[in-house]
N, C-alpha and C positions, 0 to 999 in steps of 0.2 A: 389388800383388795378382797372387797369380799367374794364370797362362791356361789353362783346362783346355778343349778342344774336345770335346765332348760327340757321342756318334754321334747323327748324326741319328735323330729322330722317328720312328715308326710310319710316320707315313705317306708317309715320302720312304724307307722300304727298299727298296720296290720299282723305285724310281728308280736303287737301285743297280745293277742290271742292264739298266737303258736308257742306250743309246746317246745323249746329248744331240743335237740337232742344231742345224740351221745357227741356228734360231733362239732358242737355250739361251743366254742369261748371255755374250752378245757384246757385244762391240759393231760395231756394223753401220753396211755401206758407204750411205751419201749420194751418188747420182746426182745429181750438178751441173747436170744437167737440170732435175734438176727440185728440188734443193734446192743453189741459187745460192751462192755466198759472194759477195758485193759488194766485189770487190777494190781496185775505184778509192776504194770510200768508206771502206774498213777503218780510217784514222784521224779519221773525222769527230768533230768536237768537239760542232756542234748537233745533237741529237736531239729525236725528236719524242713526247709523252708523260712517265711517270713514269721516268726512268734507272733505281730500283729495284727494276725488276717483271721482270726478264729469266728467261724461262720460267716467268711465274709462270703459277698455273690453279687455281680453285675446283674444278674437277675430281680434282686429282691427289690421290689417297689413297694417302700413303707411309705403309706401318705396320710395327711390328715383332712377327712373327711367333713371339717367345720363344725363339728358337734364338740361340746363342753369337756373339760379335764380337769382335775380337782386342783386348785391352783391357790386355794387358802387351806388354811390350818384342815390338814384330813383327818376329821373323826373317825377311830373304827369303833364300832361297837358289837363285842364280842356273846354270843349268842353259846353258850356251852350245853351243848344238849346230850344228855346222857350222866355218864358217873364219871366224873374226872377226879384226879388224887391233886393234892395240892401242888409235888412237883409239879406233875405234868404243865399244870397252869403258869407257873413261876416259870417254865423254859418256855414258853410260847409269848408272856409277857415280855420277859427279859429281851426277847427278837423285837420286837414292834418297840419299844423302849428303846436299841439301838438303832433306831433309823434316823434318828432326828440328834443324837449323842453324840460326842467325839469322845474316841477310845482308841487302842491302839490298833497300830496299823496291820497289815490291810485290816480297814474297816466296814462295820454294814451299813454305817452315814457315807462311806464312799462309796458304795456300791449303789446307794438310792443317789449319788448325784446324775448317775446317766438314766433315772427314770427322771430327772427333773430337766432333763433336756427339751421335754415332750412341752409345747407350747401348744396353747388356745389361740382363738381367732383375734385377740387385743395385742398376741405378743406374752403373754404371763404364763409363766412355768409351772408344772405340775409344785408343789408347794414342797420347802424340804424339812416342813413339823408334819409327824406323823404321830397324834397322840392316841392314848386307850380312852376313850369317854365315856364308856359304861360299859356295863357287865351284866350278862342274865343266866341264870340258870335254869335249865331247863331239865326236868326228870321224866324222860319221855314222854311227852303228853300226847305226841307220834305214836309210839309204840318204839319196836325197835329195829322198824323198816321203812324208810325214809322211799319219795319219788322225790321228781324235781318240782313237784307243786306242792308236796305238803310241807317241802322245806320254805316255803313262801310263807304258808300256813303256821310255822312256827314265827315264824319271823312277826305275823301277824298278830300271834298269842301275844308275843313278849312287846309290842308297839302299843297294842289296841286294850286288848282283853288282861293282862298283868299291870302296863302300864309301867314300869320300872324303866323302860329305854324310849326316847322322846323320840320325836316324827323329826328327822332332823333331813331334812330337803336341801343344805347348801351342800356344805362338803364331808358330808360322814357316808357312809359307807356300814355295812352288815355284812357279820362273818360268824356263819352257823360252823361251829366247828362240832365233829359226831365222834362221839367216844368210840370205845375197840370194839366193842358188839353190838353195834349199830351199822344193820345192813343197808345201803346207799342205792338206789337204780344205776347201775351202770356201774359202779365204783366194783375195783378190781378185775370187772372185765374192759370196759374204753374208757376209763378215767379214773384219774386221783383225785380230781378237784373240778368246780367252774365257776364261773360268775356266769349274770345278769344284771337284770335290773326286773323288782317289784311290779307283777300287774294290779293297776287300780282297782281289777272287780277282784283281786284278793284281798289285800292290802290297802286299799284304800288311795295309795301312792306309788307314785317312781320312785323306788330306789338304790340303788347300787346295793349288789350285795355277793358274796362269794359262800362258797359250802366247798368246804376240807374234810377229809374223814382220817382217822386213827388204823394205819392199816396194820398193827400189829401183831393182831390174831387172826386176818382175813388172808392179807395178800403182801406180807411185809418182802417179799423176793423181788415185787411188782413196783410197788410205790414206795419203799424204803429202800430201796436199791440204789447205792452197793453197798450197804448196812447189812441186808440179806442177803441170800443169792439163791437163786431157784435148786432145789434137787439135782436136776440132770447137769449142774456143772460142776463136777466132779472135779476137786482137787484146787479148785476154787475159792479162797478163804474171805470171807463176809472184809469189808474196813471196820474197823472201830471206830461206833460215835460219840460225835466230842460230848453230847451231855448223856450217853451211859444211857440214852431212851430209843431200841431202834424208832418203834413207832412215832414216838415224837418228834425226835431226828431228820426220820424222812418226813411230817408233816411240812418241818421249817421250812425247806423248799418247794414246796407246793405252795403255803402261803406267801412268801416271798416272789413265786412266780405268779400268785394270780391279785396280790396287792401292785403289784406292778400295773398289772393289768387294767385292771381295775379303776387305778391313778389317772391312766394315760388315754382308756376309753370306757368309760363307766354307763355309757348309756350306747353302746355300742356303733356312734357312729361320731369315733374322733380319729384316735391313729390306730391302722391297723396294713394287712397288705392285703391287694387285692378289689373286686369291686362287687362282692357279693359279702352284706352284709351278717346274712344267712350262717358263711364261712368263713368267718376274716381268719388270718393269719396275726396275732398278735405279736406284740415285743418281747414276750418272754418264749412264748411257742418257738422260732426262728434261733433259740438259743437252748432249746431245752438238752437236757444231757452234755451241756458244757461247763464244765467248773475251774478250769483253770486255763494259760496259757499252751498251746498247741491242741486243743481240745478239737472233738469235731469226729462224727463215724463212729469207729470203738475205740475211743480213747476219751477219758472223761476232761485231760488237760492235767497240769502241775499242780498239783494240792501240797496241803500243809500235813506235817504229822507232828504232834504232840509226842517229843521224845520220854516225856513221863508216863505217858498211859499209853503211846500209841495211838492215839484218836485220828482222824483224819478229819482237816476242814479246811476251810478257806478265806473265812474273816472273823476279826475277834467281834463283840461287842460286851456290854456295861457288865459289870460285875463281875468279869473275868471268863463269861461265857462266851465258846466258838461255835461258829453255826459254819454247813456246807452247803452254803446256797447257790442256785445256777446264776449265771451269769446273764445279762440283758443287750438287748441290740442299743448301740448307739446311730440316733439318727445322722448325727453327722459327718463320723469316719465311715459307717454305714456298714460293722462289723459290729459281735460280739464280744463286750469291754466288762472286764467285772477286777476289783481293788488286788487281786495278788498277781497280776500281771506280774512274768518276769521282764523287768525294763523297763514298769512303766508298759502305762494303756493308751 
């Protein structure tokens, strides 16, 4: 079935001319203050309670708003702006590479099956190919301080003015990702990442697009957490990540949280909770800082550890690479479900 992205609504045009801010379709930093991760206990097997209830809540009303979801083949097209080293690329590849794979278990093709839950107005599921369909590089034509419009602006470059990534209006999607010295508005103080959607008097077009940043040298305690751990927690001993990059490490789940996103309401009025569209509450926000089974408050859930190196994660994918990605709301048990469930999800 093909993907046709529909302009938004009446009532989100006006939205076109607003600035999102810090607290628009993020996802948002967790003070370890005051929201813990329990690092000594992160592989505890006894739990206390139901294992299957992990962010669940008679409260949470996720709905779908009758607006479009990416329901064929979702193109990303990866926009790398800054100095990237080849690793880094090939671990960030190798993620979006297993989305659509079968690898061993738990995997990150079972973990996008509960974003494929998310259905459009026909009935048709967010789609479960999630391929890379271009690539751009970018050597700061920004500079090395990015806002939320001139990452538009980039995106612009590389559409309009370069020409190397195509105007692709059905189901592709843009993902500015910013190297480790590259300072973000907002990034390390209320966010790690966001999506949107392209305004026409920049861009020309609608179109879905996410901005991740490399928090390695800025705020890795913040958004590579628990890779890092801030100063004042003394005694504290960082996880080990499974590909050996804190910074890219902690990207992987920030992209995985806001490719979700993205998936399921990419023009911001498909699923989300709530009824301001201004603030939705999305399907990965509702689950953030949860990685395993018993997860939830200060306890990140049941992870995996790599008895060779130590690493900590929680799904394989291709080429023998483990990523530690948060976990996603299922609409229909209507908790947070992600493939290392103990028991089954």
């Amino acid at each position: 079935m093909a993907c046709q992205l529909s302009f938004p609504s009446l009532s989100l045009l006006l939205l076109l001319f607003w600035v999102p801010n810090a607290s628009a379709y993020s996802i948002f930093l967790k003070d370890p203050k005051t929201h813990p991760v329990d690092l000594a206990a992160h592989g505890a097997k006894t739990l206390n309670g139901s294992k299957r209830l992990e962010g669940s809540s008679p409260f949470v009303q996720m709905r779908y708003h009758m607006g479009p979801v990416l329901t064929s083949n979702i193109r990303v097209y990866i926009i790398w702006y800054g100095r990237w080293r080849s690793m880094q690329k090939r671990i960030i590849r190798n993620f979006l590479f297993s989305i659509s794979r079968v690898t061993r278990r738990p995997s990150v093709a079972e973990w996008w099956k509960t974003v494929q839950l998310y259905t459009d107005q026909t009935g048709a599921n967010v789609s479960r190919h999630v391929v890379l369909a271009g690539e751009h590089r970018d050597h700061y034509s920004h500079g090395r301080l990015l806002s939320r419009m001139s990452v538009q602006e980039v995106i612009e470059g590389a559409i309009l003015h370069n020409g190397s990534l195509p105007v692709d209006s059905g189901c592709g999607l843009y993902m500015v990702l910013s190297a480790e010295d590259v300072v973000m508005q907002d990034f390390c103080d209320q966010v790690c990442g966001f999506h949107y959607f392209t305004f026409p008097s920049i861009v020309g077009y609608t179109l879905p697009y996410a901005w991740i940043g490399n928090s390695a040298k800025q705020c890795p305690e913040l958004c590579a957490y628990p890779f890092a751990v801030p100063s004042y927690m003394t005694g504290v001993t960082p996880l080990k990540p499974p590909n050996r990059n804190i910074g890219i490490d902690g990207m992987i789940s920030v992209i995985g949280h806001e490719l979700a996103e993205i998936s399921s309401n990419p023009l911001i009025n498909a699923w989300y909770a709530g009824n301001d569209p201004t603030a939705p509450t999305e399907i990965a926000d509702l689950c953030e800082g949860i990685y395993g089974t018993g997860g939830g408050g200060s306890y990140m859930g049941s992870v995996l550890t790599d008895h060779a190196s130590g690493a900590t994660y929680n799904m394989n994918g291709v080429k023998n690479r483990r990523f530690l990605v948060q976990w996603v709301w299922n609409p229909v048990l209507k908790y947070c479900v992600g493939p290392n469930a103990l028991g089954g999800a």
